[in-house]
Backbone bond lengths (Angstrom), bond angles and torsions (degrees), N, CA, C in turn:
res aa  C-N    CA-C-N  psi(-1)  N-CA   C-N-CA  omega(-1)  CA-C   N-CA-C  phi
1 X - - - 1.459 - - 1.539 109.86 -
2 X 1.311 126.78 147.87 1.073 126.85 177.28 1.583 113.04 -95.14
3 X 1.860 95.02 132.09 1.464 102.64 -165.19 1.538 118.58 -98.80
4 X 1.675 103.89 82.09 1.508 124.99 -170.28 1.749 114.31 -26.12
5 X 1.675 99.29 -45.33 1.644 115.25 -159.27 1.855 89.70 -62.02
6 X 1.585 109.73 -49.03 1.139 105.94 -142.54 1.935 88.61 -75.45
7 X 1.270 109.30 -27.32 1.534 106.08 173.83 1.296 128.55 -43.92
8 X 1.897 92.54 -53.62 1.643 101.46 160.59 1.329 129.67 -31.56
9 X 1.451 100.37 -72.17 1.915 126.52 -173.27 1.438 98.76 -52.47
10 X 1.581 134.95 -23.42 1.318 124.36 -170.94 1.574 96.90 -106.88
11 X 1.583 143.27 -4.61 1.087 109.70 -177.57 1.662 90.87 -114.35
12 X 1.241 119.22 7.26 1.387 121.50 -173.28 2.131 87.28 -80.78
13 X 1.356 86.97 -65.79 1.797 93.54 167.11 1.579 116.08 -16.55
14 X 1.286 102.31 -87.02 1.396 130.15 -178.02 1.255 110.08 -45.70
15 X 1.566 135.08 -43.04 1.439 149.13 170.63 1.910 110.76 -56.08
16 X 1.376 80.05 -29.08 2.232 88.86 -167.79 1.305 96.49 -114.98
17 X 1.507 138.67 29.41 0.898 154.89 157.52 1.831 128.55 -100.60
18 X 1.418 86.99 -49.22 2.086 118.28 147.98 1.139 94.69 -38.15
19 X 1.792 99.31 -89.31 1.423 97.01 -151.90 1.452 116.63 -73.93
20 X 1.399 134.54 -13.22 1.869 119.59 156.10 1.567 112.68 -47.03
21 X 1.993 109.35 -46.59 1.613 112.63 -170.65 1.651 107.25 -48.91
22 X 1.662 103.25 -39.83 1.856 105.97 -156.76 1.672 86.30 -77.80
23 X 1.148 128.74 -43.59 1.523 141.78 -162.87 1.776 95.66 -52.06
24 X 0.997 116.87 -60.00 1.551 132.44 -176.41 1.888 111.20 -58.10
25 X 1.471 99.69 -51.30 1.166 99.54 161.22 1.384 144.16 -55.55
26 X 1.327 104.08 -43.49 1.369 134.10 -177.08 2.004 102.17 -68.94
27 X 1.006 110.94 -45.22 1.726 128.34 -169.22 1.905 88.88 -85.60
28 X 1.440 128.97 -22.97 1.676 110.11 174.74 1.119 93.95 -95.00
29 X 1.467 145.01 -23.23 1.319 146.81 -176.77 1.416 95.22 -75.98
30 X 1.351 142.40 -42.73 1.829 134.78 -170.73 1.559 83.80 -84.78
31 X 1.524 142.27 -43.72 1.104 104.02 -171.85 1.984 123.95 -89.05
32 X 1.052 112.81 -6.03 1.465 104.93 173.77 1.673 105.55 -81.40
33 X 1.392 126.30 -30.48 1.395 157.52 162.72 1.800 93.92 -33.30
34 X 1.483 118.65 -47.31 1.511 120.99 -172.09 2.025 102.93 -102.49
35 X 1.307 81.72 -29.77 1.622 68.65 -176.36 1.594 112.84 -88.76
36 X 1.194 110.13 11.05 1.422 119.52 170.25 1.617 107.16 -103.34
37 X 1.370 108.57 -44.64 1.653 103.11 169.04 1.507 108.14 -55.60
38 X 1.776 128.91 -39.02 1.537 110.64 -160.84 1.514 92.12 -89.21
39 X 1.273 130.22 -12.60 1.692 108.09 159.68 1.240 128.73 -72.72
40 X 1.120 102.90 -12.60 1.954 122.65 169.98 1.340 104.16 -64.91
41 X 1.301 105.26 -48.09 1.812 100.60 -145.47 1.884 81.29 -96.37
42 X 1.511 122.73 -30.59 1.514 98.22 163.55 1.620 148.94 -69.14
43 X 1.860 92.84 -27.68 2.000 96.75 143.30 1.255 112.31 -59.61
44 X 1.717 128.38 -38.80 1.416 85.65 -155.94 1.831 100.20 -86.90
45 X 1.196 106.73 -15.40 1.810 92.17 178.43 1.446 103.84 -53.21
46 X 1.907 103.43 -56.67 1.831 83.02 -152.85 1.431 105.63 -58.60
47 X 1.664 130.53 -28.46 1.081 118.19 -179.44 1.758 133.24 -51.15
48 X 1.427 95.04 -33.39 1.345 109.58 161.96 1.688 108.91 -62.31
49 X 1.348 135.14 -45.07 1.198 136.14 -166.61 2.010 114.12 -79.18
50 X 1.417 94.95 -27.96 1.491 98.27 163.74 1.700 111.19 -77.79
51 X 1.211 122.96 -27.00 1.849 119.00 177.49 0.929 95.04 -73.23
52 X 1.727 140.21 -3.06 1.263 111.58 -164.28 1.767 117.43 -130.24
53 X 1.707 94.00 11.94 1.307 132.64 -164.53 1.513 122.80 -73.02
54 X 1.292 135.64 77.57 1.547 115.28 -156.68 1.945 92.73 -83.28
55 X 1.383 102.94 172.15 1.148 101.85 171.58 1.459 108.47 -149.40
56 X 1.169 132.33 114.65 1.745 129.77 -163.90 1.327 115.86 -82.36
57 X 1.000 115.78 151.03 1.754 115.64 179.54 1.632 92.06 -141.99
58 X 1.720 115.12 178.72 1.745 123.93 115.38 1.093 133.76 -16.28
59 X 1.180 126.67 121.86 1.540 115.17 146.85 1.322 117.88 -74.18
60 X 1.719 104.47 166.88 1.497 115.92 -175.23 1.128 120.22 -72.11
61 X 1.301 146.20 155.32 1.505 142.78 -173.11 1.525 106.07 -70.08
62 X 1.467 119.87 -29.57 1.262 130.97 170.98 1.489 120.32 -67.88
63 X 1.503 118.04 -26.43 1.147 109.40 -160.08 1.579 109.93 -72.31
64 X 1.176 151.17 -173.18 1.433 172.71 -30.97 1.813 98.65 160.34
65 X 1.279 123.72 110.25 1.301 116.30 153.98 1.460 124.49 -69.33
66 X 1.379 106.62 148.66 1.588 116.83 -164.30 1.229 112.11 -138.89
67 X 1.901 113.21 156.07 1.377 80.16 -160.68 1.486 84.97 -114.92
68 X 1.453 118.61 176.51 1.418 127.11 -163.56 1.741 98.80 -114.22
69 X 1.049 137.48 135.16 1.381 135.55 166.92 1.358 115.29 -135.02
70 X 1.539 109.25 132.45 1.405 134.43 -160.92 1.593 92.58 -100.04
71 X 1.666 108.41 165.11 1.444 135.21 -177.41 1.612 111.02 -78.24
72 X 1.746 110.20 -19.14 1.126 123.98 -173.94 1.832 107.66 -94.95
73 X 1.270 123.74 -8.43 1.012 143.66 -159.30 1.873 124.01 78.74
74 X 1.139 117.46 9.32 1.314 144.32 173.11 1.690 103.96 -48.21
75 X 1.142 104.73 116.57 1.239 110.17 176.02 1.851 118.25 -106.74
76 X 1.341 136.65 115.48 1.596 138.92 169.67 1.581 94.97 -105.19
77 X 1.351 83.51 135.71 1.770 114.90 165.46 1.345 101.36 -90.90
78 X 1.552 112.67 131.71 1.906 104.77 -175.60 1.605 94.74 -139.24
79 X 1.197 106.23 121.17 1.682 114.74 -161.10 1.703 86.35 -99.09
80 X 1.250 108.07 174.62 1.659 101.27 -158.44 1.510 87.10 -88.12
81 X 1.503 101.77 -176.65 1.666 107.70 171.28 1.501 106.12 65.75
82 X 1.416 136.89 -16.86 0.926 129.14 -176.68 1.989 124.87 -127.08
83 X 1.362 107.40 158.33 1.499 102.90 154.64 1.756 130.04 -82.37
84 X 0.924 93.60 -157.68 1.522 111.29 -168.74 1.575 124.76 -156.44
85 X 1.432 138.63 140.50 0.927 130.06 -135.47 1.284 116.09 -167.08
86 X 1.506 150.16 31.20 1.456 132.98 -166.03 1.917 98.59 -108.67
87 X 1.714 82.01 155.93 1.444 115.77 -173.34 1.583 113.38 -94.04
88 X 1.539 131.34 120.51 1.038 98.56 140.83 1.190 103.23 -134.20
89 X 1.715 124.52 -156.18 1.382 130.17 -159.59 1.589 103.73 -75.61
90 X 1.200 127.83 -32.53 1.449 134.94 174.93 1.695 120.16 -87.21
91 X 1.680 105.69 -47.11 1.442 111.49 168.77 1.164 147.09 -118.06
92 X 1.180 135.76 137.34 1.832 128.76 166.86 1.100 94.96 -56.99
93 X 1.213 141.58 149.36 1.573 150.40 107.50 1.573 117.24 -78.25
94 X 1.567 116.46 128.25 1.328 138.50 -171.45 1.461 127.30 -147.25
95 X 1.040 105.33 119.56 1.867 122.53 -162.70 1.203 114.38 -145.58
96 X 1.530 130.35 130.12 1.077 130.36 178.04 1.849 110.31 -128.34
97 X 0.929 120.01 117.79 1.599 120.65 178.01 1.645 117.06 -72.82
98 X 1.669 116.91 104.17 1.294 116.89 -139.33 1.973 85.52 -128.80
99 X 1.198 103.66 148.78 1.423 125.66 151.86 1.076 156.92 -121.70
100 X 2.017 149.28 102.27 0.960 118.04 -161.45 1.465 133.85 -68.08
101 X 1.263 132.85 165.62 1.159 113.78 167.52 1.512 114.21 -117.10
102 X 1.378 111.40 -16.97 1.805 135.20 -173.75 1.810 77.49 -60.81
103 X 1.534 89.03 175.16 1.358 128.31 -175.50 1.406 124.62 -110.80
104 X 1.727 104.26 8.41 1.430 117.77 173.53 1.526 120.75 -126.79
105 X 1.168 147.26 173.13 1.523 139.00 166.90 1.193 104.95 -70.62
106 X 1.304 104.96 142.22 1.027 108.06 165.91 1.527 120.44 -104.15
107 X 1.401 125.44 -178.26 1.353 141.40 167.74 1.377 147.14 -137.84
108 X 0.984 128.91 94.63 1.567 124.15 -158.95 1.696 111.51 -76.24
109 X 1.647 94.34 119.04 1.373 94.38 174.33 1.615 123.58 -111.12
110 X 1.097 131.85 12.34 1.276 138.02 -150.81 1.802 128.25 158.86
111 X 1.399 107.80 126.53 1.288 83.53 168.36 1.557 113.00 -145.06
112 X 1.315 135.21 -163.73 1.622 141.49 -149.36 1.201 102.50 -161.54
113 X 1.909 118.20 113.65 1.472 92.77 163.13 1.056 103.07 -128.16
114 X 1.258 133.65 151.23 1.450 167.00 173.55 1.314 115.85 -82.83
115 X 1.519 136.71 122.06 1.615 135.83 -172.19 1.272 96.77 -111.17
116 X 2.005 118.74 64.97 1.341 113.85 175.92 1.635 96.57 174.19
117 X 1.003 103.46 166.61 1.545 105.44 169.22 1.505 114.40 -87.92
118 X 1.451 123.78 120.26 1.219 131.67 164.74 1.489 140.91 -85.99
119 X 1.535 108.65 93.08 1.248 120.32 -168.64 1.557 121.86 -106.56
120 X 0.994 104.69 35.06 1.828 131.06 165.88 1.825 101.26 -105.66
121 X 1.420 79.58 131.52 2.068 92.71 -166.06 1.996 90.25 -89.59
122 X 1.638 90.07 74.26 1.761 77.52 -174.64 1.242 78.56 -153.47
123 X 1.296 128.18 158.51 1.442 140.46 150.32 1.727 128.97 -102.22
124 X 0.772 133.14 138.33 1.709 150.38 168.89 1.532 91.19 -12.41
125 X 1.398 123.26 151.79 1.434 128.24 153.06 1.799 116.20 -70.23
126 X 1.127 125.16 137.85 1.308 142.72 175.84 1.427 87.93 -41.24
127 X 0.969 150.19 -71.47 1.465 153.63 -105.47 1.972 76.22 -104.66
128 X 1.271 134.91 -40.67 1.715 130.65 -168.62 1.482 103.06 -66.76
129 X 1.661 108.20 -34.76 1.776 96.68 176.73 1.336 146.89 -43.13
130 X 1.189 128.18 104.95 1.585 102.47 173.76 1.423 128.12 -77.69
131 X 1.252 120.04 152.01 1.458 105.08 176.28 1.511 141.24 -95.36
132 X 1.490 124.71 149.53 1.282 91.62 -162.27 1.506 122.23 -74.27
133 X 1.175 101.23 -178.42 1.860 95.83 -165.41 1.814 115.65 -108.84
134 X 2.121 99.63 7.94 1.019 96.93 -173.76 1.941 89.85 -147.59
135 X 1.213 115.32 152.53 1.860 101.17 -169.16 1.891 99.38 -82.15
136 X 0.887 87.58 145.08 2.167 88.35 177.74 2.015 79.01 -122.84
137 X 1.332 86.24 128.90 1.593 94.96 145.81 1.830 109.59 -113.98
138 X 1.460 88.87 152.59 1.806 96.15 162.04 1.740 112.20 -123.24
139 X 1.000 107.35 113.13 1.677 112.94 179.96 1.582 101.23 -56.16
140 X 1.510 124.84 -179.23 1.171 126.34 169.14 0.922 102.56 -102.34
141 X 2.037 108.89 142.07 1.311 103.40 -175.91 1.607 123.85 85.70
142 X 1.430 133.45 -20.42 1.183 123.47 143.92 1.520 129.68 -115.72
143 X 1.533 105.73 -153.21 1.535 97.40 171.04 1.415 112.36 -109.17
144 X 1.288 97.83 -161.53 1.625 113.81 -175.06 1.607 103.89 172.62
145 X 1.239 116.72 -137.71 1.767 110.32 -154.13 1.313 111.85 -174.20
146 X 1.484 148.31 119.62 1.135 137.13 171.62 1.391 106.14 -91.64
147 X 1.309 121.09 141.63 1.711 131.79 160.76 1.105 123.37 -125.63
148 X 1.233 97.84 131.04 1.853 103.36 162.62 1.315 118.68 -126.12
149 X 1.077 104.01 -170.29 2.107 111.24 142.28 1.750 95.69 179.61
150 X 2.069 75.78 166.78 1.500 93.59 167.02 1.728 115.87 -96.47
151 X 1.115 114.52 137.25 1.331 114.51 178.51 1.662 108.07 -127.60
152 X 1.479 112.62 44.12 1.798 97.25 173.39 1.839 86.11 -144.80
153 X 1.202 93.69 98.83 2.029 100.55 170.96 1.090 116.96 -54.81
154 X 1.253 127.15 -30.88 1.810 127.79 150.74 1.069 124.61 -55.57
155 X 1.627 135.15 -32.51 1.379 98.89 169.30 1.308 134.48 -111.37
156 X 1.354 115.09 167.86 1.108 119.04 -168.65 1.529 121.79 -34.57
157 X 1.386 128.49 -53.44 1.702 139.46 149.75 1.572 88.00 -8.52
158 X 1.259 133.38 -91.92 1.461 155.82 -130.82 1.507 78.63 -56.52
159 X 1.663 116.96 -72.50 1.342 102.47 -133.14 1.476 106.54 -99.62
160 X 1.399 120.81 8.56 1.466 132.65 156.25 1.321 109.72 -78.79
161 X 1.497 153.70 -36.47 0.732 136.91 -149.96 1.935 85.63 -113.45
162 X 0.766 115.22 -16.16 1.957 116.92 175.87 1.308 106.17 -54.24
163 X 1.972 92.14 -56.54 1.176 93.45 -178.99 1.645 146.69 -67.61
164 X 1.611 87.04 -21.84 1.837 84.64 -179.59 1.244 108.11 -78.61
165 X 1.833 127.52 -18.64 1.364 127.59 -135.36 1.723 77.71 -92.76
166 X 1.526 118.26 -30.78 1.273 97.09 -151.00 1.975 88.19 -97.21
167 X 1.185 139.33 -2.00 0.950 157.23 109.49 1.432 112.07 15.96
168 X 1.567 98.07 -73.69 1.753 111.66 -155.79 1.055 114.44 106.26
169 X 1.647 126.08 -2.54 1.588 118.86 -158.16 1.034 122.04 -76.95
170 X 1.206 131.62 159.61 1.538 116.20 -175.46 1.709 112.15 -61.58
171 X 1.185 135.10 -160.71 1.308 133.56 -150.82 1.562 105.92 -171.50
172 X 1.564 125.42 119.96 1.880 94.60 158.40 1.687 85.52 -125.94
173 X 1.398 84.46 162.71 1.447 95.23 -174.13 2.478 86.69 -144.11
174 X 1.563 90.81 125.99 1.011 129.27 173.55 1.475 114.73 -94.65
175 X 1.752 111.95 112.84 1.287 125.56 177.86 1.472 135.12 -118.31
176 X 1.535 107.75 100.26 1.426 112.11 -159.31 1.864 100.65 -78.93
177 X 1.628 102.25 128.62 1.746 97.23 -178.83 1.804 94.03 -149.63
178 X 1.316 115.55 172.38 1.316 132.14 144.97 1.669 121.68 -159.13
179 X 1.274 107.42 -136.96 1.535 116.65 -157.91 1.726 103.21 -89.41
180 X 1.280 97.19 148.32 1.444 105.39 164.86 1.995 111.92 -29.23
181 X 1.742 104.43 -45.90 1.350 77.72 -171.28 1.704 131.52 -97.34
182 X 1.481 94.45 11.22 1.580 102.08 169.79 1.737 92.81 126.84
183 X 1.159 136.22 -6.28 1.295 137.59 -178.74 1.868 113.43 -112.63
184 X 1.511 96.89 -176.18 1.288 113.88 158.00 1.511 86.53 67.77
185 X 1.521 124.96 59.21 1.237 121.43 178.78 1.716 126.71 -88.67
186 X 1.223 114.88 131.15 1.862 110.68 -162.34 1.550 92.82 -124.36
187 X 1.517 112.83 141.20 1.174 128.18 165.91 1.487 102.80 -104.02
188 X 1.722 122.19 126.53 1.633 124.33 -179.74 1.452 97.35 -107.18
189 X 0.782 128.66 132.27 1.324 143.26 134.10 1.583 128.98 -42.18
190 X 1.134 103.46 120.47 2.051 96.19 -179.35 1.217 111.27 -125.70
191 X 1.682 135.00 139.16 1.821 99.27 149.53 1.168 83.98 -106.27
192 X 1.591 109.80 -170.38 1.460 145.79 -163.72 1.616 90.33 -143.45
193 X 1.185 139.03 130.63 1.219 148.58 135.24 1.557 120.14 -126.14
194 X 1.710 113.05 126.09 1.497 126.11 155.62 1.098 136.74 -29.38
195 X 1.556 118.13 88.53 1.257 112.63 178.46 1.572 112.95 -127.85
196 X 1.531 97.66 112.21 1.812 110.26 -170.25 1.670 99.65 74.70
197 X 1.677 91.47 -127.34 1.492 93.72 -170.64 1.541 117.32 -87.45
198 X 1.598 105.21 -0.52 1.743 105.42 -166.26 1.306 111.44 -122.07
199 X 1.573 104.35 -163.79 2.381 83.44 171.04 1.463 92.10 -150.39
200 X 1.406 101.12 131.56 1.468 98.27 -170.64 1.601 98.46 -91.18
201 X 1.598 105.88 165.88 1.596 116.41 -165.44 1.117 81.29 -127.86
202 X 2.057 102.99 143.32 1.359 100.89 166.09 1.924 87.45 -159.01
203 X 1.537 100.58 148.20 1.490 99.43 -178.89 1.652 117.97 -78.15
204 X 1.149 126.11 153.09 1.386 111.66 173.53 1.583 117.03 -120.47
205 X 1.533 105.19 -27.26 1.427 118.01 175.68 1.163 127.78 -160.14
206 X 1.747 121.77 165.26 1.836 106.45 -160.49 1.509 75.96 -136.01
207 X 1.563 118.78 142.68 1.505 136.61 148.35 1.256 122.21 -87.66
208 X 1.416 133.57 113.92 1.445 114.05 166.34 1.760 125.99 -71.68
209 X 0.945 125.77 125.46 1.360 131.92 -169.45 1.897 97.73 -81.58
210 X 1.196 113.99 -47.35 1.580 111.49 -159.32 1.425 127.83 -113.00
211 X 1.872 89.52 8.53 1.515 101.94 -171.70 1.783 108.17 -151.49
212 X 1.168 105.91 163.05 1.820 89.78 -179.57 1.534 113.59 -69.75
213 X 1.462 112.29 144.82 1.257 113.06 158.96 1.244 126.29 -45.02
214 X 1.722 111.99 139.25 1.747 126.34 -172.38 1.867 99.64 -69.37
215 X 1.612 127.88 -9.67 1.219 121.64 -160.12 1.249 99.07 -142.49
């Protein structure tokens, strides 16, 4: 005789066996389904985060003189490719003729200078920066100019950096910047060295502040 119950119990089996197989399937299909969307949505951020990436250099020796204007009414001429540099009894004057090369604006937030050449693959602590006291943007793709100065003849800053400039000594000057939207922060590296009457600027190295280093 044919044993209906046990027919049952085996296609009820066999039926809840289906549906665990499709169940299992269905749940590796939603998860490669997500882990393919969060590699999606992580090209498209960083891609968004590289359009939005400035990256600072030198300018070209060719490019465009510019002029530099101080709070005191102090005017520097800054020929491209190069820094800038005058002394007086109260102030440093300091300018560097800078370009982006990234694909985003940039922004200058800070900078560090050094009365020497810096050849330690390290940069200044965040906390040594000063900030600037006026906003510089750099578009992508052209130039623009960083400025500072020292204005306190007492301190030490003042009269180390007086001294090498009027010296001739070489110079690095450390530039804290990032993106239009407050991120993606890079520390550049510059020196300045005396040559004849001017000082040519040239970058030597970039820190990432907000992301791992490219090296």
């Amino acid at each position: 005789m044919t044993d209906w119950t046990t027919i049952a119990e085996l296609a009820t089996a066999g039926g809840t066996l289906v549906l665990a197989v499709a169940t299992f399937a269905s749940v590796r299909s939603a998860n490669r389904s997500a882990r393919t969307a969060d590699r999606a949505a992580r090209i498209a951020e960083e891609s968004l985060l590289a359009g939005l990436r400035p990256l600072i250099v030198n300018s070209r020796l060719q490019d465009p003189q510019q002029k530099v204007t101080y709070v005191e009414g102090k005017l520097l001429a800054l020929p491209g490719g190069r820094a800038a540099f005058e002394l007086s009894d109260d102030v440093v004057y300091m300018a560097l003729s800078i370009r982006n090369v990234g694909s985003g604006l940039g922004v200058l937030h800070g900078w560090y200078v050094c009365p020497e050449v810096q050849r330690e693959r390290a940069h200044p602590p965040l906390e040594d920066f000063t900030s600037q006291t006026r906003d510089i943007f750099v578009a992508p793709g052209d130039i623009s100019f960083w400025q500072a100065a020292f204005r306190d003849p007492a301190a030490e800053s003042f009269r180390l950096a007086s001294a090498a400039i009027a010296a001739g000594n070489p110079v690095t000057v450390f530039l804290l910047y990032g993106d239009f939207e407050g991120g993606q922060r890079v520390i550049s590296q510059f020196n300045a060295r005396q040559a004849g009457d001017s000082w040519l600027a040239e970058v030597v190295r970039h820190f990432n502040v907000d992301r791992p280093e490219p090296r």
